[in-house]
N, C-alpha and C positions, 0 to 999 in steps of 0.2 A: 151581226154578220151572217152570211151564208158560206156553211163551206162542203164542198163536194168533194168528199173521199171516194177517191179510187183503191179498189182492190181486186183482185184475183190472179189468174195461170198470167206466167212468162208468155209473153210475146200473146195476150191477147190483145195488148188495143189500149192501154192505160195512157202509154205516152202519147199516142193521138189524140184522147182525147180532150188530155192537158193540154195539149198544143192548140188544139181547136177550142177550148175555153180561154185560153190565152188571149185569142183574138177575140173573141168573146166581153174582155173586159176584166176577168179572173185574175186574180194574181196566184202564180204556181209556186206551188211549194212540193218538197218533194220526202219524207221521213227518211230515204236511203243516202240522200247528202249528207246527213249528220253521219251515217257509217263511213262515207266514201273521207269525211275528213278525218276521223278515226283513222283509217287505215293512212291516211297521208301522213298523220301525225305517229303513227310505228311504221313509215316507211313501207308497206306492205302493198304490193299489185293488186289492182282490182280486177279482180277474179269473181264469178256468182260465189264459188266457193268462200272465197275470204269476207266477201259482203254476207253472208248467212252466218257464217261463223262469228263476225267480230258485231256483229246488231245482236245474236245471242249474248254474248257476253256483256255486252250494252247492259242490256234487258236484266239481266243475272246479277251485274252490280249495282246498277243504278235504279233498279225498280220496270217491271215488264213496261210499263207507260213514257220510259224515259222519252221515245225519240219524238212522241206526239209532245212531249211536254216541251221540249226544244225548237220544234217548228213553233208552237201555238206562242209562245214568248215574242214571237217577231210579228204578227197579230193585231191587229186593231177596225175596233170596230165599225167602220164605216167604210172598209169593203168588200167584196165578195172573193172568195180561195176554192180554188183546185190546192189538194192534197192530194201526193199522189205516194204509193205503197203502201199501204198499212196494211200489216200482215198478223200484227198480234190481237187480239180480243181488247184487251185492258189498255190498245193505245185508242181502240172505238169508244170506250167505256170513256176516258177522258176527254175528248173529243164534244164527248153527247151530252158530259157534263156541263162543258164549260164553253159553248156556241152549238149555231142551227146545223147541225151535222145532217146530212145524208149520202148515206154510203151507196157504192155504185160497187156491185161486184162484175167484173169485166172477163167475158169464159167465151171461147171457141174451140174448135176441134183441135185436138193433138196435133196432125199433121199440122195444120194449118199452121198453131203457135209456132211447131218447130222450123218451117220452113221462113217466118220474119224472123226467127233470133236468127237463121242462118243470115241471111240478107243486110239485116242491119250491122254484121260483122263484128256487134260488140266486145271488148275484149272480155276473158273468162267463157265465152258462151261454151255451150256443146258439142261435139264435133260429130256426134252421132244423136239417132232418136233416141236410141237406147240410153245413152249416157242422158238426153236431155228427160226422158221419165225419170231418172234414177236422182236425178239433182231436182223437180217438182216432189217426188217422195216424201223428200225431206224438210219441204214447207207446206205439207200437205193439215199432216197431224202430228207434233211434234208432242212428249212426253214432258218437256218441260213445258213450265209458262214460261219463259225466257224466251222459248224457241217460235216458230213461223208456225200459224196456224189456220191456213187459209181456207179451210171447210169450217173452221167455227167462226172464220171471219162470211165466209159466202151466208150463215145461221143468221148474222147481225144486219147483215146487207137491208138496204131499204128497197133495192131494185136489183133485178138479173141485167144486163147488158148482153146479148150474146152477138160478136161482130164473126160471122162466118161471110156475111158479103162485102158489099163495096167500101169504097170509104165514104161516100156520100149518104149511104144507107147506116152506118154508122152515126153521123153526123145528125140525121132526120133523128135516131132515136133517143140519141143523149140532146136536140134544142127540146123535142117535148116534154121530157122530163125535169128541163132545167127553168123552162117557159110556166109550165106548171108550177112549181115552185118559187119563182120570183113575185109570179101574178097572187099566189094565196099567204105572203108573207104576211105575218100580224106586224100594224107599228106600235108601237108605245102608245097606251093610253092619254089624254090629255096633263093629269093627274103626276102621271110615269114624268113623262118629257120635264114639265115646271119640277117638279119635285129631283131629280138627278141634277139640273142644272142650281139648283139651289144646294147640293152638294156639291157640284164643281165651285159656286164659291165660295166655300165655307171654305174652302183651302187656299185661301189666300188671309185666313184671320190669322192675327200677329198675336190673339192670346193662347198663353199656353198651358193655361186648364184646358179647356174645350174649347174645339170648333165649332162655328153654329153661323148659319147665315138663314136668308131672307127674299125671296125675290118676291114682288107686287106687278102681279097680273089684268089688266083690263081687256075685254075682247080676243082673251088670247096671245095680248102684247105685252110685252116685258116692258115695264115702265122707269123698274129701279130695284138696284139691288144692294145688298147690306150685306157687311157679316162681321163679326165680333172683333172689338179689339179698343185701345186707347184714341181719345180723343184727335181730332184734326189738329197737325202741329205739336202733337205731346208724343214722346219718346214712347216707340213700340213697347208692348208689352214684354214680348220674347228680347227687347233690349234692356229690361230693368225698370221699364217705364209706368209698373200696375203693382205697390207695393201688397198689394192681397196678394195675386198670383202667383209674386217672386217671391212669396212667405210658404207658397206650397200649402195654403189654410184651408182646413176639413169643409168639405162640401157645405154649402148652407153657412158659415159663420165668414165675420168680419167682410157682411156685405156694402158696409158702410165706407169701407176703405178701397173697393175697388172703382180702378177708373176707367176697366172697359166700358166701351157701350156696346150695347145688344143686337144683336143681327138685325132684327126686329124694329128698334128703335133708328137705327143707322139707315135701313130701307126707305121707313117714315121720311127721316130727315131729309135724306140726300133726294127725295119728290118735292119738299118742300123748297129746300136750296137751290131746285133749278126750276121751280115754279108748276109742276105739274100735278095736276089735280088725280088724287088718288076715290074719289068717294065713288063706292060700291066697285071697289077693285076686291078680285081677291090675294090674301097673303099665299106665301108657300114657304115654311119654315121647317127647319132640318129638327127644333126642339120645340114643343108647345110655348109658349109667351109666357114669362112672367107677370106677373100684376101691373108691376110698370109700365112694361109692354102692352100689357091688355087696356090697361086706361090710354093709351095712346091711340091704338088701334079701333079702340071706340068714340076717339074723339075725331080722328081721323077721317072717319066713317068709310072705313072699310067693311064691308058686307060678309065677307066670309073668310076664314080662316080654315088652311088645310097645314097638319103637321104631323111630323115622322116619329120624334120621341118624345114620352112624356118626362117633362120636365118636374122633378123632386117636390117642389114646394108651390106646384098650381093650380091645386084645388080652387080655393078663392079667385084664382085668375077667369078657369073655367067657368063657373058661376057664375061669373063676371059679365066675359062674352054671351052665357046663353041669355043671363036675366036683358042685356041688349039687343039681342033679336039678332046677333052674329051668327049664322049658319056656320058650325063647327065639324072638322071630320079630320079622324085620322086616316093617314096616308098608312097602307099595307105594300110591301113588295108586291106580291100579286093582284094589285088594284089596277 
């Protein structure tokens, strides 16, 4: 996912440009809605004051990151976010950890900001200049981490924004920087893509030792997939149905008793079941192959084999495949 954190001064321009990424395609999010239901839930007017104040305490109980932790939980990765206020360093820091964060610090002149808070009339604003520096003060550089700290947030910024003109000029500066950034996204590796979706179905295996699946690759096409568990017609495992498993037995022993079958072997099969010819496909397996597995996958004539973990007891497996001319590689997160 891509997401565009806004931050900086009151009444520069944040909400515009949410709004203009909105139509954009953006879905907005905003970190100061998690205060505003705070304060609905003690009953409290939204005032700037009570919003600085009760996001502090946020921050103070629940950890300085809490309010980015709470927007990013609703989140998922297939599409692009406007994030609008972050004010604290350590809500950018999670943020940058856990998606494509780039931050937007959004800054015009004084008069300027104070004359849209006047206009926009929202409640709590300033009734004066004076009063409206005296309340930026205070989300300026704050002594706690708890507190607003938006010069060490403008330090984190990936871009200045400065909206002192139109709003169409505005507009031009945030599509180039967002145009820029859509057009140099990296995708997933080939490697990446097979290899995640072969974790997506390992989570549908009904054994419960371990999850492990399988998917079989030709040209780039998914041909068939597999992932662990009790036979076609025999009682799930997670139902009682694999007495190894439901004996809780030490890794490596009483493999003679169990009645899953292997990611691997299930992949195999369920080509063979619906008639589809697997030779010189590659695998993508969440675990290296058992021996089993690898006399299958050799007979199969499967060409290459890519996997995530090594599997306890596949020394001999490996072997196996090289001494067959299977092109073997393990899969790295950053491959």
């Amino acid at each position: 996912m891509l997401i565009i954190g806004l931050t900086g001064r009151n009444g520069a321009g944040k909400g515009e440009i949410a709004a203009y990424l909105t139509r954009k395609g953006f879905e907005v999010h905003s970190l100061s809605d998690a205060v505003r239901e705070e304060l609905t839930r003690h009953g409290l007017p939204e005032s700037r004051e009570n919003l600085i104040a009760t996001g502090r305490e946020m921050r103070e109980r629940h950890g300085p990151q809490v309010l980015a932790e709470r927007v990013y939980s609703k989140l998922t990765a297939d599409k692009n976010y406007c994030i609008d206020s972050i004010r604290n360093p350590a809500e950018i820091e999670f943020l940058k950890r856990n998606g494509d964060l780039c931050l937007l610090f959004v800054d015009a002149a004084p008069e300027n900001r104070f004359e849209r808070t006047r206009k926009r009339s929202r409640a709590g604003e300033a009734e004066t200049f004076e009063k409206f520096q005296e309340l930026e003060a205070q989300e300026l550089r704050s002594e706690s981490s708890a507190g607003q700290q938006l010069l060490r947030c403008q330090e984190l910024s990936d871009a200045v924004v400065t909206n002192d003109g139109t709003i169409q000029e505005l507009h031009a500066k945030v599509s180039e920087i967002v145009l820029a950034l859509l057009r140099n996204r990296k995708r997933p590796s080939w490697d990446a893509y097979f290899m995640d979706i072969a974790r997506m179905v390992s989570l549908r295996s009904n054994c419960i030792k371990r999850k492990v699946a399988a998917i079989i690759v030709k040209d780039r096409r998914i041909i068939s997939t597999g992932y662990n568990g009790t036979p076609r017609a025999i009682r799930n495992c997670n139902e009682g149905g694999c007495p190894r498993c439901n004996s809780l037995a030490d890794s490596g022993s009483m493999l003679e008793e169990c009645f899953c079958s292997h990611g691997e072997e299930n992949a195999i099969v369920q080509s063979a079941y619906h008639g589809v010819g697997i030779a010189g496909a590659t695998l993508y397996s969440t675990f290296a192959p058992c021996l089993l597995c690898t006399k299958m996958i050799i007979n199969s004539g499967i060409a290459e084999v890519v996997y995530m973990h090594e599997y306890p007891l596949n020394d001999s497996a490996l072997r196996l495949m090289r001494e067959a001319g299977i092109t073997l590689r393990r899969f790295t997160t950053g491959a």
